[in-house]
N, C-alpha and C positions, 0 to 999 in steps of 0.2 A: 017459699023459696027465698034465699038470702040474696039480698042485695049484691051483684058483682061487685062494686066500689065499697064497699064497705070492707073494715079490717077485721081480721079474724082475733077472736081473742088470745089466740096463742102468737100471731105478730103482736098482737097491743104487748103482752107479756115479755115476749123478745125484747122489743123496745125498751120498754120499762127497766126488765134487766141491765142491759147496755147503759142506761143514761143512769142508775144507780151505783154500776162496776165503775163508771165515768165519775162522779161524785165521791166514792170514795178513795179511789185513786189521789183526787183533788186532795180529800181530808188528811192523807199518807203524807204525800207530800208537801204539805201543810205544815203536819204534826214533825216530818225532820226536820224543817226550817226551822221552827219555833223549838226543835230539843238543839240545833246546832247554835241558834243565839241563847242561849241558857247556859251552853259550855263555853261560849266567848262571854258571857258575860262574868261564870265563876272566873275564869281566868286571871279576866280584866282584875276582879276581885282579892284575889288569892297575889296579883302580880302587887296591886298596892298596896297590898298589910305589909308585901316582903320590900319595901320599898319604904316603910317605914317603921321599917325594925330593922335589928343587928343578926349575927349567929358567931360564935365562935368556933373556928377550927381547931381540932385539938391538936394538941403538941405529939409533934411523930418524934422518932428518934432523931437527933444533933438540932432540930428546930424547937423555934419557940412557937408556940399557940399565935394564934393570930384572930383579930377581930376582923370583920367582913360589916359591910352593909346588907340586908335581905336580901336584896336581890343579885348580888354579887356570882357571878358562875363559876367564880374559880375554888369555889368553897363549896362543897352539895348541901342541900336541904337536908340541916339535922335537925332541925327549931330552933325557932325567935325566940330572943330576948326582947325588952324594951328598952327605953333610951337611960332610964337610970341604971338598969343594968349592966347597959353598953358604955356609960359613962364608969361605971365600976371596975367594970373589967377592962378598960383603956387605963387604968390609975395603977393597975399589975405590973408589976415588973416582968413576968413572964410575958404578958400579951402584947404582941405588936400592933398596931392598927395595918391593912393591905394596902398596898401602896399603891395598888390598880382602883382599887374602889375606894379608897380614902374616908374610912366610918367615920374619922375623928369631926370631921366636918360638918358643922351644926349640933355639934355634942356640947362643944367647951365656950 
């Protein structure tokens, strides 16, 4: 005859289950923290290459092209130049520098 107090092995199992569902849950949640600092970190990353580089707008109709710093939002993401680039293309006659983000600044 089985001990009253004693657990059955289908509660020991239950439990087990539960404090394993319990664990990985833990791991889930875990594993989004660390995927959501990975995406602030590219950011961060991606924000400072554009932060030290140039991009040029191109010339629409009756305007002239205009040069931008990276990070500048009034210009979209079409790709970085570098600073000798951005010193090149400030020396154009067609290209203006933005007069909201001011590329020319630390260039010359």
């Amino acid at each position: 005859m089985s001990d009253p107090r004693s657990i059955s092995d289908l509660d020991k199992n239950r439990s087990l289950a539960a404090w394993l569902e319990w664990q990985l849950r833990q791991t889930r949640n875990r594993i989004r923290e660390l995927e959501i600092q990975e995406q602030q970190k590219q950011r961060r990353r991606k924000r400072a290459r554009a932060e030290q580089s140039w991009k040029i707008q191109p010339k629409r109709t009756g305007d002239t092209a205009m040069l931008h710093r990276g990070g500048c939002t009034l210009c979209p993401d079409m790709g970085f130049i570098n600073r000798q680039e951005a010193i090149i293309a400030l020396a154009e006659p067609d290209i203006e520098p933005c007069q909201i983000c001011n590329p020319q600044t630390g260039l010359v």
